[in-house]
Each structure stands twice: as structure tokens, then as C-alpha cells.
N, CA, C and O atoms as a GROMACS GRO file, in nm:
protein
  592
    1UNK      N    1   0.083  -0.120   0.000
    1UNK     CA    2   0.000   0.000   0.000
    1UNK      C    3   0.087   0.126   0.000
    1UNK      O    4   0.069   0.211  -0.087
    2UNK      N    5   0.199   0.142   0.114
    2UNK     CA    6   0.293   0.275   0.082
    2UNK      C    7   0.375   0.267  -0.036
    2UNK      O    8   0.413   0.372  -0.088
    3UNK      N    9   0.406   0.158  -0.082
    3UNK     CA   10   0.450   0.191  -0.243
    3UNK      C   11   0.360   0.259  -0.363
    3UNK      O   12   0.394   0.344  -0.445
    4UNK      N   13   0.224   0.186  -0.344
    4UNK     CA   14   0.114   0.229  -0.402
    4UNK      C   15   0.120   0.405  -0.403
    4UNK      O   16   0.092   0.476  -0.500
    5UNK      N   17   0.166   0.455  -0.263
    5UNK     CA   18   0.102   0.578  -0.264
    5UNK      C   19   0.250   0.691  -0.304
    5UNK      O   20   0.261   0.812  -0.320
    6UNK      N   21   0.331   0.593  -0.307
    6UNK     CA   22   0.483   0.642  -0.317
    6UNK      C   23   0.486   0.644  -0.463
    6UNK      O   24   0.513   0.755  -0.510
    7UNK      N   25   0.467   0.560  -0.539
    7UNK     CA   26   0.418   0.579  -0.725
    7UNK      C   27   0.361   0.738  -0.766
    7UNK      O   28   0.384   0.843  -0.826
    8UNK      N   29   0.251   0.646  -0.666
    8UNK     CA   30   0.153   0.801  -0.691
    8UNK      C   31   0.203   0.940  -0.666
    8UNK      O   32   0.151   1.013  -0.751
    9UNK      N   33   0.292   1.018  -0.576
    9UNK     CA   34   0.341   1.058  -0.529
    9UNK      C   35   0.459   1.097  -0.679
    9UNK      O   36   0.457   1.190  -0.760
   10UNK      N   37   0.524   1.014  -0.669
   10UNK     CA   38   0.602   1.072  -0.754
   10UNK      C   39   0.591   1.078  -0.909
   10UNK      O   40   0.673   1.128  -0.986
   11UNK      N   41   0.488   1.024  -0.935
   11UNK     CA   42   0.429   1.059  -1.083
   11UNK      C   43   0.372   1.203  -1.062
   11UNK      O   44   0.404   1.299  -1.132
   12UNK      N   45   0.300   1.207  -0.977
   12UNK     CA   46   0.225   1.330  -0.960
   12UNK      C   47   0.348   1.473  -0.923
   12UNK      O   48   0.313   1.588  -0.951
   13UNK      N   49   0.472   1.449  -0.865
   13UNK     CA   50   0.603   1.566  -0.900
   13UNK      C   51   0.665   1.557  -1.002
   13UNK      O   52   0.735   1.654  -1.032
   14UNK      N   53   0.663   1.441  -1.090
   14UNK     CA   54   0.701   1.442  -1.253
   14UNK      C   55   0.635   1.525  -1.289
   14UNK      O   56   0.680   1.638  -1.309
   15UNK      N   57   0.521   1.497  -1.307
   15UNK     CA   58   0.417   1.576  -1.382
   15UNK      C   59   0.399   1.727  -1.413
   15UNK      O   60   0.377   1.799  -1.510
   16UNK      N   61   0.424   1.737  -1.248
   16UNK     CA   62   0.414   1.896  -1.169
   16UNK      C   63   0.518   1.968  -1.228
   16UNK      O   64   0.499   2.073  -1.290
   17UNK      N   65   0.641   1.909  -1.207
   17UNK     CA   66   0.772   1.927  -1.260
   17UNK      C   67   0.806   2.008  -1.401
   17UNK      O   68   0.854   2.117  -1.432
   18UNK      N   69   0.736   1.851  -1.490
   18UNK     CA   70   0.693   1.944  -1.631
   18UNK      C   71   0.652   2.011  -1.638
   18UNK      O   72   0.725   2.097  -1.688
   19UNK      N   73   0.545   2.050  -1.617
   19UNK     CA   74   0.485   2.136  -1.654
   19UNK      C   75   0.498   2.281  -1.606
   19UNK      O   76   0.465   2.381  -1.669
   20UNK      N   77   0.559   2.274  -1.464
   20UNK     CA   78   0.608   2.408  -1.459
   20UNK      C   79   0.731   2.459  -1.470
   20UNK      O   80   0.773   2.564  -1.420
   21UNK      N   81   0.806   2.360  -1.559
   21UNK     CA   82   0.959   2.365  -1.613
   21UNK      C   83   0.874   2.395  -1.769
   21UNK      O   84   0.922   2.480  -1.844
   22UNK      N   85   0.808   2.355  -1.790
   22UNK     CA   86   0.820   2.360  -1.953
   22UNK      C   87   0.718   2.542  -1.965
   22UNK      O   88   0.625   2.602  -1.911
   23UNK      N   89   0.784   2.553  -2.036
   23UNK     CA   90   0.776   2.726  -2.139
   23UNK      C   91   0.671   2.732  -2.282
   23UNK      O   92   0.667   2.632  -2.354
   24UNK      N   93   0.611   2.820  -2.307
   24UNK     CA   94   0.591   2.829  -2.433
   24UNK      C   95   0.669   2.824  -2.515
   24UNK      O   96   0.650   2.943  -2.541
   25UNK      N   97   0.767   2.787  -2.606
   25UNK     CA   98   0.816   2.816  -2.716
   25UNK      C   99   0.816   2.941  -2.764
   25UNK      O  100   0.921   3.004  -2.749
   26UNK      N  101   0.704   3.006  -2.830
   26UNK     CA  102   0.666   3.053  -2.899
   26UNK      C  103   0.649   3.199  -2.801
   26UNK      O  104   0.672   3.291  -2.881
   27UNK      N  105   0.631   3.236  -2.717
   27UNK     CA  106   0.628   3.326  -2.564
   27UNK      C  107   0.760   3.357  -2.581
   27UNK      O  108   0.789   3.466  -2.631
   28UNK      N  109   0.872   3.254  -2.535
   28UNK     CA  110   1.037   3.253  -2.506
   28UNK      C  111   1.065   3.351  -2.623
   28UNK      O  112   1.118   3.461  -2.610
   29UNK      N  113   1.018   3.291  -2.749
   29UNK     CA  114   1.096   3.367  -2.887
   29UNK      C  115   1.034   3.548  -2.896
   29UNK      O  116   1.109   3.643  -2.917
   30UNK      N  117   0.902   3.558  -2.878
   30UNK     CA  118   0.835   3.679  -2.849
   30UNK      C  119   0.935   3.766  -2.766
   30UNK      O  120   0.999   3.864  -2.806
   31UNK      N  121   0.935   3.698  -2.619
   31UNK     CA  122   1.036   3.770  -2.527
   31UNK      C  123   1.179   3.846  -2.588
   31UNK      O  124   1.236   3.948  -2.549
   32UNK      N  125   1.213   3.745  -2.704
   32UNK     CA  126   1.363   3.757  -2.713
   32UNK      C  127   1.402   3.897  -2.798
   32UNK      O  128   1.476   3.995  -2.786
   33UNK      N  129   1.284   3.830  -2.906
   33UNK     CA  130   1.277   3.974  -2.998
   33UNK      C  131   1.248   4.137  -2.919
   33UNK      O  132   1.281   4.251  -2.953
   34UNK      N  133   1.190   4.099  -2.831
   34UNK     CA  134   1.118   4.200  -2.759
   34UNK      C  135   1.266   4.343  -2.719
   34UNK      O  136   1.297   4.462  -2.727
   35UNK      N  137   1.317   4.184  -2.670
   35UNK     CA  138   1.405   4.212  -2.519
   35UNK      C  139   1.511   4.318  -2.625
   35UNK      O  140   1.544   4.434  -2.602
   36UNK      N  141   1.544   4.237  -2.736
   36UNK     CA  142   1.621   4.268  -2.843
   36UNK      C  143   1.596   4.418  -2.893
   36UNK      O  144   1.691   4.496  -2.885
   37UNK      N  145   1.504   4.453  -2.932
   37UNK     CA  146   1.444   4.566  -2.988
   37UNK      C  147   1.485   4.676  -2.907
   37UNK      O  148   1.533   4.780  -2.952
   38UNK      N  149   1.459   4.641  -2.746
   38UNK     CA  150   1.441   4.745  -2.649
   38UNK      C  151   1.566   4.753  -2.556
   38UNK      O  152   1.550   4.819  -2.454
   39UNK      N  153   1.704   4.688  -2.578
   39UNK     CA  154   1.797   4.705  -2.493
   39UNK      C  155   1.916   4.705  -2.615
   39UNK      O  156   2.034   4.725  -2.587
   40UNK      N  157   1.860   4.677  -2.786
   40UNK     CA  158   1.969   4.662  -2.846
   40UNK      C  159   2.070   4.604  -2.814
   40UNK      O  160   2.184   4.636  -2.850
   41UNK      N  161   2.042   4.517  -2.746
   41UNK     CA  162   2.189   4.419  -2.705
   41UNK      C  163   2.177   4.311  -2.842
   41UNK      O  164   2.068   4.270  -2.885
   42UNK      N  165   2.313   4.273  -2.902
   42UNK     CA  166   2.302   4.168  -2.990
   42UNK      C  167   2.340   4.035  -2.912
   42UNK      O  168   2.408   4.034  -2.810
   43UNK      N  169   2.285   3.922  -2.975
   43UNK     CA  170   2.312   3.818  -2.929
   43UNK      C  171   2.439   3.782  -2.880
   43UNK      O  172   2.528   3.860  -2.913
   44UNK      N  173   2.484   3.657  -2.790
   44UNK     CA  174   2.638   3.656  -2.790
   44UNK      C  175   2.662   3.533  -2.871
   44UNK      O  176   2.603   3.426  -2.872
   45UNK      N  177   2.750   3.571  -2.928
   45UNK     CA  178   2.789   3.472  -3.076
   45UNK      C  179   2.887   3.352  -2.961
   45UNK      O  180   2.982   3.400  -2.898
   46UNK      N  181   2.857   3.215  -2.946
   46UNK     CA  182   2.913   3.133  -2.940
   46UNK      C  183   2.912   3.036  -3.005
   46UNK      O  184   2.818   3.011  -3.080
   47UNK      N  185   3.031   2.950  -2.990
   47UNK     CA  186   3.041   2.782  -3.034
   47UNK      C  187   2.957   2.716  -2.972
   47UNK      O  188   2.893   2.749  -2.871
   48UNK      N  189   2.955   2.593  -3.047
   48UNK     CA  190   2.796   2.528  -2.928
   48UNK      C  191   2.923   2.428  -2.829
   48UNK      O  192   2.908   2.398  -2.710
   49UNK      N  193   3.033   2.393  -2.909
   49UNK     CA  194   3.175   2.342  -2.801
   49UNK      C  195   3.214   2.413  -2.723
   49UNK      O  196   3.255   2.374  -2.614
   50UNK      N  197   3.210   2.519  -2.755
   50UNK     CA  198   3.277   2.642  -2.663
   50UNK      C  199   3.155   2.662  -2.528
   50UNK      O  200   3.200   2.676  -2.414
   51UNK      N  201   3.019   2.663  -2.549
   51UNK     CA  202   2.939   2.638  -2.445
   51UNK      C  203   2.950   2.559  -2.393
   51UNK      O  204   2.990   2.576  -2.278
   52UNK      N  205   2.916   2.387  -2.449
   52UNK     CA  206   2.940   2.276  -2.325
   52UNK      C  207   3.002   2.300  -2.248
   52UNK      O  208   2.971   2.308  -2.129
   53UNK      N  209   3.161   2.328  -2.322
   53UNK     CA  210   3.285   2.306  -2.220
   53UNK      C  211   3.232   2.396  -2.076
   53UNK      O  212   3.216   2.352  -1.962
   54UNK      N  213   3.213   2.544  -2.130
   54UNK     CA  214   3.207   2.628  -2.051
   54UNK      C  215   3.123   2.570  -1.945
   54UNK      O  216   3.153   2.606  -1.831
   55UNK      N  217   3.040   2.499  -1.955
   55UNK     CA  218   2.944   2.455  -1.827
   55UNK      C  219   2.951   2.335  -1.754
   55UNK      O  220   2.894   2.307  -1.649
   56UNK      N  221   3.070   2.232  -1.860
   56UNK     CA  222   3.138   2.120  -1.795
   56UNK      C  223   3.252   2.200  -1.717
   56UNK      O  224   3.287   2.144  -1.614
   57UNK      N  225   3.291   2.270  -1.735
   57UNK     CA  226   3.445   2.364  -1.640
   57UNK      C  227   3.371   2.447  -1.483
   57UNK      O  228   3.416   2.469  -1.371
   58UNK      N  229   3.260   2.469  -1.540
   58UNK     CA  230   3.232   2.542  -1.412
   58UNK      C  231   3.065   2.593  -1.444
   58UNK      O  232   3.051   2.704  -1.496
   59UNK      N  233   2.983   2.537  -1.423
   59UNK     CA  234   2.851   2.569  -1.457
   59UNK      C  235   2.808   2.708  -1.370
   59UNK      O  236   2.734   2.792  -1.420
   60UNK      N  237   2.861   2.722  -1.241
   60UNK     CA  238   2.809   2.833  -1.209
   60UNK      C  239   2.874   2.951  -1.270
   60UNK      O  240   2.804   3.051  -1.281
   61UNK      N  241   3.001   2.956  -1.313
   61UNK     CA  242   3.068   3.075  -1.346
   61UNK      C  243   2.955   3.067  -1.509
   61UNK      O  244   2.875   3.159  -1.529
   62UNK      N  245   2.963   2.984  -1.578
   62UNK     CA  246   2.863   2.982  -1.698
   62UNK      C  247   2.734   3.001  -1.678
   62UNK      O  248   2.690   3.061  -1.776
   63UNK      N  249   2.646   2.979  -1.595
   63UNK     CA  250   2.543   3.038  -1.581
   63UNK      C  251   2.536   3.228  -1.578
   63UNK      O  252   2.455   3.307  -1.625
   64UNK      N  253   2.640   3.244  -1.513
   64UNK     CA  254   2.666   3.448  -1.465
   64UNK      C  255   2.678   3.469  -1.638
   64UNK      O  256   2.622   3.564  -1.693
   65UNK      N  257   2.738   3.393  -1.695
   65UNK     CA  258   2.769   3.433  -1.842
   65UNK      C  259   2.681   3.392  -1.934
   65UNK      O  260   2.701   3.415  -2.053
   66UNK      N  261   2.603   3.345  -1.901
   66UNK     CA  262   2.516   3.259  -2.035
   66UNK      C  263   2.358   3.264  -1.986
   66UNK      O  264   2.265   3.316  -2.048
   67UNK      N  265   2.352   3.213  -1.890
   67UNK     CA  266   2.214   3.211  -1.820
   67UNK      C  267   2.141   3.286  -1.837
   67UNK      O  268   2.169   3.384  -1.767
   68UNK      N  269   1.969   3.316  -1.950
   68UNK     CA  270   1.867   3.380  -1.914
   68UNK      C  271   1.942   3.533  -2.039
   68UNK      O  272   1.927   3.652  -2.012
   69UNK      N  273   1.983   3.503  -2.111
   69UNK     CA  274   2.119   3.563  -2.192
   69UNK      C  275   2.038   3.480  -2.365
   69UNK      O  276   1.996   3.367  -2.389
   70UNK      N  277   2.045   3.561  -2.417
   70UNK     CA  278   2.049   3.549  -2.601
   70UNK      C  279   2.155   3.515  -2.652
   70UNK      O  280   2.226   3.604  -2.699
   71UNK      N  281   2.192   3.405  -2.659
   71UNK     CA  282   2.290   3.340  -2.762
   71UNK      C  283   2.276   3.317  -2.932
   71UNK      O  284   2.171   3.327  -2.995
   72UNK      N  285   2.362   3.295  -2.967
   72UNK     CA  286   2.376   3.257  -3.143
   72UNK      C  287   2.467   3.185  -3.170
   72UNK      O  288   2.583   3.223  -3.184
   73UNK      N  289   2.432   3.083  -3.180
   73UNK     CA  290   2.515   2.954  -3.208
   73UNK      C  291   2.543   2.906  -3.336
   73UNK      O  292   2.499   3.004  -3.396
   74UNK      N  293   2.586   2.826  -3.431
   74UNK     CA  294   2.596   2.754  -3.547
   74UNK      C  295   2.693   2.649  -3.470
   74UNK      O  296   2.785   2.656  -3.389
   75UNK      N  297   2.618   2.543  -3.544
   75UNK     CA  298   2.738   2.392  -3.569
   75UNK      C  299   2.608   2.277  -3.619
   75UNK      O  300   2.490   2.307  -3.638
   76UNK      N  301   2.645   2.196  -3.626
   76UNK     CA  302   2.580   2.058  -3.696
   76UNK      C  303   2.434   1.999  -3.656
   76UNK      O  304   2.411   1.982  -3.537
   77UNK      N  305   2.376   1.980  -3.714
   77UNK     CA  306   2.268   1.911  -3.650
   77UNK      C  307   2.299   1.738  -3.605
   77UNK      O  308   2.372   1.667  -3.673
   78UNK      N  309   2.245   1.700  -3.508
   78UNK     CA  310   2.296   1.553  -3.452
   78UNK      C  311   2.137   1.492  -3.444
   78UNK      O  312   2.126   1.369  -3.444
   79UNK      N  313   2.026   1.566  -3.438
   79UNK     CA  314   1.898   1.516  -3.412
   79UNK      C  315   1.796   1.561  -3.447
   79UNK      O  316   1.845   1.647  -3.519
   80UNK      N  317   1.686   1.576  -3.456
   80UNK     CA  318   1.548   1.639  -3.470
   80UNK      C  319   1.436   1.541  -3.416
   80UNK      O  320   1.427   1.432  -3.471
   81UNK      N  321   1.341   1.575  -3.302
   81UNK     CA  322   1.266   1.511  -3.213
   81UNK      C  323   1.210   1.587  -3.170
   81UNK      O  324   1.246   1.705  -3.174
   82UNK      N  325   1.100   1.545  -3.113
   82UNK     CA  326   0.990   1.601  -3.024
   82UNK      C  327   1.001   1.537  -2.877
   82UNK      O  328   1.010   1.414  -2.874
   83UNK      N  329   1.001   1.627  -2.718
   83UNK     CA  330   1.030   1.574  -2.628
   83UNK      C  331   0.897   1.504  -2.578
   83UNK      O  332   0.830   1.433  -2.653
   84UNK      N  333   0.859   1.531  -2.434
   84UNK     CA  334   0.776   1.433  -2.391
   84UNK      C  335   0.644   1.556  -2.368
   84UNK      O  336   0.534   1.521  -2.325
   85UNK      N  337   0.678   1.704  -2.405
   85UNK     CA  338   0.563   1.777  -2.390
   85UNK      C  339   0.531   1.828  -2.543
   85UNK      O  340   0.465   1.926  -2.575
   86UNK      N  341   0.611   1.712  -2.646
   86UNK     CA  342   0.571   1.729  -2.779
   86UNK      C  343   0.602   1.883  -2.807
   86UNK      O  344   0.519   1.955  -2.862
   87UNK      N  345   0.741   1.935  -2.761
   87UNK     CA  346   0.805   2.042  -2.794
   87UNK      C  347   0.892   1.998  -2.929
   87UNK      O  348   0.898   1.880  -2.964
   88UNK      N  349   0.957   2.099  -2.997
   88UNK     CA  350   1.035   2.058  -3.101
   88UNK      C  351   1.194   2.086  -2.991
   88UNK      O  352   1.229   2.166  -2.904
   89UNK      N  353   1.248   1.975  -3.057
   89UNK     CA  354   1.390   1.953  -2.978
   89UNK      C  355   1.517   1.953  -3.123
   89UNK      O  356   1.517   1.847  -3.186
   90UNK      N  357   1.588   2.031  -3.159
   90UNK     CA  358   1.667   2.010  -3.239
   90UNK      C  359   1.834   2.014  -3.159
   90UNK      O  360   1.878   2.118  -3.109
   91UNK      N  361   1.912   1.880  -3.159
   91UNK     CA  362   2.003   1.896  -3.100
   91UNK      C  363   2.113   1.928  -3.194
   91UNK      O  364   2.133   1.884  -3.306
   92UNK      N  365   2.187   2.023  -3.117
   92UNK     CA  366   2.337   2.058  -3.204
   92UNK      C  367   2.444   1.968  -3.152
   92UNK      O  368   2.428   1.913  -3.043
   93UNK      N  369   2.586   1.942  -3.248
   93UNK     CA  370   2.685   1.875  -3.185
   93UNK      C  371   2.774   1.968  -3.090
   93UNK      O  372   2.796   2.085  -3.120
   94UNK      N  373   2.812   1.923  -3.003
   94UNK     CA  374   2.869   2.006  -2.950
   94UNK      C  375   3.055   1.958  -2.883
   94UNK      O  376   3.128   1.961  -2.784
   95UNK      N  377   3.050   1.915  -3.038
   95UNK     CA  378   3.261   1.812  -3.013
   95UNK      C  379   3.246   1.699  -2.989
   95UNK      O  380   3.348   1.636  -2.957
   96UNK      N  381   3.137   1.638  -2.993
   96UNK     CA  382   3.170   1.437  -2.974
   96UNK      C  383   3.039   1.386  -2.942
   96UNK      O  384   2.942   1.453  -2.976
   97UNK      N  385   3.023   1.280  -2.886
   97UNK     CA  386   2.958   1.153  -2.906
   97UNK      C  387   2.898   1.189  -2.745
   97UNK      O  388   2.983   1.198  -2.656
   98UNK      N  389   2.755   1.210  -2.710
   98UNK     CA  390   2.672   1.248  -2.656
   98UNK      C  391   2.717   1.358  -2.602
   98UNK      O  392   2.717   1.359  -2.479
   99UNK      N  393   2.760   1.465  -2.663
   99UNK     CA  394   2.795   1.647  -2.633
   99UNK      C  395   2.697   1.711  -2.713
   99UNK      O  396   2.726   1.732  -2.831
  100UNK      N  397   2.597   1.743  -2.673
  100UNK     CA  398   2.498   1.813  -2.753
  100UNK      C  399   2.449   1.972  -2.734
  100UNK      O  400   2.544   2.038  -2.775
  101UNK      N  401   2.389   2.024  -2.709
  101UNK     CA  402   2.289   2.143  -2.687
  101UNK      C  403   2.159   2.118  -2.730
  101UNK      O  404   2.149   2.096  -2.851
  102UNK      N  405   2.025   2.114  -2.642
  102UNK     CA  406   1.915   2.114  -2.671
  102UNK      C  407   1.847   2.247  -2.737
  102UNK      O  408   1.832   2.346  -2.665
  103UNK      N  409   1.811   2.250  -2.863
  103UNK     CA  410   1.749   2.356  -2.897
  103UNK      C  411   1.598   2.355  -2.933
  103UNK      O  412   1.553   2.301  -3.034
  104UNK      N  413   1.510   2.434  -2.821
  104UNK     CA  414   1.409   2.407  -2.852
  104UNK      C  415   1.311   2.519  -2.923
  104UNK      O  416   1.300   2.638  -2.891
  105UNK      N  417   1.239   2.444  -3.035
  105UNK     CA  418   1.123   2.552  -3.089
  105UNK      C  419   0.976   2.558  -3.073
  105UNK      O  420   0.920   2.449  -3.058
  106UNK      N  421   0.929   2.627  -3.073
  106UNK     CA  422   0.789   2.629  -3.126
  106UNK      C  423   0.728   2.622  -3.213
  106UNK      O  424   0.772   2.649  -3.324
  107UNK      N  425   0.580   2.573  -3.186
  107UNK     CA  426   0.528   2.472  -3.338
  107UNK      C  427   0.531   2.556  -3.435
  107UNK      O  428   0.528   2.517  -3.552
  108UNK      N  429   0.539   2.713  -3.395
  108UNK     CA  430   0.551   2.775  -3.515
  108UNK      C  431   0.689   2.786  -3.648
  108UNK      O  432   0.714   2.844  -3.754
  109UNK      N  433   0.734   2.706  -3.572
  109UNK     CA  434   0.840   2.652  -3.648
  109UNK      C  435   0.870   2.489  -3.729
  109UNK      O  436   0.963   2.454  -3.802
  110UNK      N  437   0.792   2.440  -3.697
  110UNK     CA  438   0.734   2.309  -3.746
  110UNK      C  439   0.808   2.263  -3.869
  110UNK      O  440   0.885   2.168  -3.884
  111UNK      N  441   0.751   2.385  -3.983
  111UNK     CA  442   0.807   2.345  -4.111
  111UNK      C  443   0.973   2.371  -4.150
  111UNK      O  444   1.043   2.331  -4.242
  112UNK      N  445   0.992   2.440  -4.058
  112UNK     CA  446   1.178   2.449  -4.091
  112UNK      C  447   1.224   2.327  -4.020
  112UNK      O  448   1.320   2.263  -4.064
  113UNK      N  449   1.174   2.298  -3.934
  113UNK     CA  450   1.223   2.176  -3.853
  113UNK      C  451   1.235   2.000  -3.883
  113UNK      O  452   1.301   1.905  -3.840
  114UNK      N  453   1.141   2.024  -3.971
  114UNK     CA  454   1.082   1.923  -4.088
  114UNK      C  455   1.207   1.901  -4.173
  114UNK      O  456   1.269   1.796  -4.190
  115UNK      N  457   1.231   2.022  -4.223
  115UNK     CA  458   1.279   2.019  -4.311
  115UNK      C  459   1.447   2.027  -4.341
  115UNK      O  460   1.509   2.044  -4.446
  116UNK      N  461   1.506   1.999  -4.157
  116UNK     CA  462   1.641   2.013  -4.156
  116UNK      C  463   1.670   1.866  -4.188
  116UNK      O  464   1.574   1.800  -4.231
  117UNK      N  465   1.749   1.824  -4.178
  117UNK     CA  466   1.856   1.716  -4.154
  117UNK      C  467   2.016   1.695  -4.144
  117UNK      O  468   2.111   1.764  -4.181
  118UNK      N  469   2.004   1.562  -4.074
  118UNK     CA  470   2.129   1.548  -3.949
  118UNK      C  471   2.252   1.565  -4.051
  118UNK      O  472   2.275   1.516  -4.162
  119UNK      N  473   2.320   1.653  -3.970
  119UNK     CA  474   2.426   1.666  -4.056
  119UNK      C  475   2.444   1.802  -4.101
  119UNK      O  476   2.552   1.855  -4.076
  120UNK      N  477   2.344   1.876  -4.172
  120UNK     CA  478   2.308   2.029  -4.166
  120UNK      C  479   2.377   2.104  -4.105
  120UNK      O  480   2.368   2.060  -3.990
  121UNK      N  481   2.472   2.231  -4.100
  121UNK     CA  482   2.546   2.296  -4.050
  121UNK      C  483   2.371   2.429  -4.073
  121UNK      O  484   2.306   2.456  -4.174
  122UNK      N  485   2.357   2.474  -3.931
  122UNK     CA  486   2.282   2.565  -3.949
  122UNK      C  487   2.328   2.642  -3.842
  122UNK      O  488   2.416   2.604  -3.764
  123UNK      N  489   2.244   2.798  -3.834
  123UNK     CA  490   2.274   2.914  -3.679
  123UNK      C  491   2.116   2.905  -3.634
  123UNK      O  492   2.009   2.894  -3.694
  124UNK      N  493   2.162   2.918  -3.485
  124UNK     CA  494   1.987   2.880  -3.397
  124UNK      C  495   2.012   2.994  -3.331
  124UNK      O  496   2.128   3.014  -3.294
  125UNK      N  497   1.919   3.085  -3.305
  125UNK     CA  498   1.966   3.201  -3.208
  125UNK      C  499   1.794   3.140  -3.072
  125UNK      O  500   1.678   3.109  -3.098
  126UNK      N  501   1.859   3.148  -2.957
  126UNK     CA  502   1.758   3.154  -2.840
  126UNK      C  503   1.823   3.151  -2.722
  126UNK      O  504   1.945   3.135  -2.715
  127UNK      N  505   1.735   3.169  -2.604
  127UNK     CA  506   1.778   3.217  -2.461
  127UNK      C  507   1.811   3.062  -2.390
  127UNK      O  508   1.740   2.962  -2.383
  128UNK      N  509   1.966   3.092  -2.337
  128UNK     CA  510   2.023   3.021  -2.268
  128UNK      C  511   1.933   2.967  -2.143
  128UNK      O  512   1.880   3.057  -2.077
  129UNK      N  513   1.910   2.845  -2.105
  129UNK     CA  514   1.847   2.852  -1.957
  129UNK      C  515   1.951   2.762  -1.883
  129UNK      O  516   1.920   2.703  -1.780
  130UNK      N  517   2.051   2.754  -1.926
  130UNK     CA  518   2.116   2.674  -1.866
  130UNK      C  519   2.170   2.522  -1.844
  130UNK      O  520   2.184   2.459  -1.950
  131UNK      N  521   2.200   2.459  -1.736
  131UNK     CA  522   2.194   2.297  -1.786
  131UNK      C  523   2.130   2.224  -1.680
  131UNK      O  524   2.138   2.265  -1.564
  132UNK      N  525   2.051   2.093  -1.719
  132UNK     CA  526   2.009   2.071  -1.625
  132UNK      C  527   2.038   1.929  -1.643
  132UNK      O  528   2.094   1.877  -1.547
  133UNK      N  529   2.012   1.850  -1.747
  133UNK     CA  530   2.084   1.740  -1.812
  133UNK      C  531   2.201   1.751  -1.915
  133UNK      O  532   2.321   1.724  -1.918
  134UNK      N  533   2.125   1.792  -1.982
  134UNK     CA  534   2.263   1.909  -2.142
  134UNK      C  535   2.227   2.045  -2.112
  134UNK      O  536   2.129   2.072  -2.042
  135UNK      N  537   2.282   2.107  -2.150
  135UNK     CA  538   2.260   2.290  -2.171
  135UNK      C  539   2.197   2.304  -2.287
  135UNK      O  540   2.247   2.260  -2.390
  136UNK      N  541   2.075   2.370  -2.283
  136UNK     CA  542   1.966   2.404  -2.339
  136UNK      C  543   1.949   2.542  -2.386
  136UNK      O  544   2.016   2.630  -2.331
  137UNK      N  545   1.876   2.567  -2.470
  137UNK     CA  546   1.795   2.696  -2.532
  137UNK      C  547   1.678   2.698  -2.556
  137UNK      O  548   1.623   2.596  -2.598
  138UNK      N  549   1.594   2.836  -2.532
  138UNK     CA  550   1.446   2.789  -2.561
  138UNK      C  551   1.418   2.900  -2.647
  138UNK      O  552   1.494   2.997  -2.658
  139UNK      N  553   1.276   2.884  -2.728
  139UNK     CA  554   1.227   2.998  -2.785
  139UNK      C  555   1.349   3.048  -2.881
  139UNK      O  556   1.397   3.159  -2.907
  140UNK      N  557   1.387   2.866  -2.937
  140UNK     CA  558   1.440   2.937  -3.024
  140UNK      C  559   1.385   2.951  -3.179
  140UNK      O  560   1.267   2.934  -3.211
  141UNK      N  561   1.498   2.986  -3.271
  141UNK     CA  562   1.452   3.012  -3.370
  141UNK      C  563   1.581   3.058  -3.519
  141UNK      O  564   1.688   3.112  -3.488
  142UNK      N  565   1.560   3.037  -3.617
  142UNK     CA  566   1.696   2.968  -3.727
  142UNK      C  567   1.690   3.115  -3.821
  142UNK      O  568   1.619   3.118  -3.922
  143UNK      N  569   1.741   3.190  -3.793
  143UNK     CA  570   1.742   3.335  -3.820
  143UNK      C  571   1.715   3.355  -3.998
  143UNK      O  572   1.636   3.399  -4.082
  144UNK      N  573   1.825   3.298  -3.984
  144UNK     CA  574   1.785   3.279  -4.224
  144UNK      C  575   1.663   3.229  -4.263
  144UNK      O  576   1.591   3.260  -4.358
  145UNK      N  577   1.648   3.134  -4.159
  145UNK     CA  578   1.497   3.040  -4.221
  145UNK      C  579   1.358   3.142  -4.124
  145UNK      O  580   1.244   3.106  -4.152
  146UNK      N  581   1.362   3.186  -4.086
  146UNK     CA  582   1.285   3.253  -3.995
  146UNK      C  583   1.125   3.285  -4.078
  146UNK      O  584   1.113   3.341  -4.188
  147UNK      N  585   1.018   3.235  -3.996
  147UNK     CA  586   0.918   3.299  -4.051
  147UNK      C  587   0.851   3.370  -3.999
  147UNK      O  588   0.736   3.378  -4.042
  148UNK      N  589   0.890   3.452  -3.885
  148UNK     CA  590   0.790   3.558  -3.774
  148UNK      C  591   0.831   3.660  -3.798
  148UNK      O  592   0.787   3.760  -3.741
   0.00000   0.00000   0.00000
């Protein structure tokens, strides 16, 4: 019976979890442009290697630098997927064999996303949130291919 309620229990902080970890997409990218327009700050141009590292060396000093921050990245595509809240997930390489960056979009991006493949050298510009499994971006969006 306390396992019973111990299941329950922790399906029910998964759940919770998601959902108040997970973002609009499409909100995140709004924000960015926004933020963009009105502080004229340009993105910060990084490597998507040059990020990992930075957050495998010292995640907190990389968070002060990256965290909640507009990045612009280019390097390879390694994936294209949808996660478990049926977000678009496009992962970049980021120097080797499970080194990635999660880049995530909104459905309003659907058809560029469709239409990449692995291998693709493309630029993703979106807001750093940091790492929590891999180091991530949200609300993002593929500046050349752009349709907003």
C-alpha cells in the first residue's frame, strides 16, 4: 500500500515538474525579440563546443555568463525530435559523441524543422536557460529560415 502511494506521489512531482519547467516556445521567442528591440543588445555569438565546455568547467561561473542571456550559435545538427511535452527539440553537436545542446522551438516553427537534416550545418539564435541534463535553449529560432 505505501509503495502504491509512493508511485503516486512521484508521478504526480514528474508531472508537476513538467509542466512548470516547460515554457511556451513561442512566448520565449516573443520575449527575445522584444528584449532585443528594447535594450539593443546583440546576441552573444558562441560555439555550441565552446558552451558545453564552458558549463562542464564550471557551470556556475557559466550560468553568470550565459544564463537567461540570447545566444547565437551555429554547428551541426545531430537530431530532430519532439520531447515528452511534444516540444520541437533540435540537438546541435557540440565536439563528440553524446555532447549536444538542446534547442528548442515552437510549433511555429514546425516546417523548418521538418525540413532540416542530421548533418546540416545551421545558426539557432535563443535564450540560454542553462543545464540541467545538457545545456539548453528555448524559444528558439533559425534566423535565415525565420518565418515571424
Amino acid at each position: 500500500m505505501k509503495l502504491k502511494h509512493f508511485l503516486s506521489a512521484t508521478a504526480f512531482a514528474v508531472f508537476f515538474i513538467l509542466a512548470v519547467g516547460s515554457t511556451d516556445q513561442e512566448d520565449t521567442e516573443k520575449e527575445i525579440s522584444q528584449a532585443e528591440e528594447k535594450e539593443k543588445t546583440p546576441p552573444i555569438e558562441v560555439s555550441p563546443s565552446k558552451l558545453y565546455q564552458d558549463y562542464e568547467n564550471n557551470e556556475v561561473a557559466a550560468d553568470l555568463k550565459y544564463k537567461e542571456k540570447t545566444l547565437m550559435l551555429t554547428g551541426s545538427v545531430t537530431e530532430i525530435k519532439k520531447d515528452i511535452m511534444d516540444d520541437i527539440v533540435v540537438e546541435i553537436n557540440a565536439g563528440g559523441a553524446y555532447k549536444s545542446i538542446d534547442c528548442y522551438f515552437g510549433k511555429n516553427h514546425t516546417d523548418e524543422a521538418a525540413a532540416l537534416t542530421k548533418g546540416e550545418k545551421i545558426t539557432i539564435k535563443g535564450r540560454c536557460e542553462g543545464k540541467v541534463i545538457d545545456v539548453s535553449l528555448k524559444g528558439c529560432s533559425i534566423p535565415s529560415k525565420s518565418t515571424n
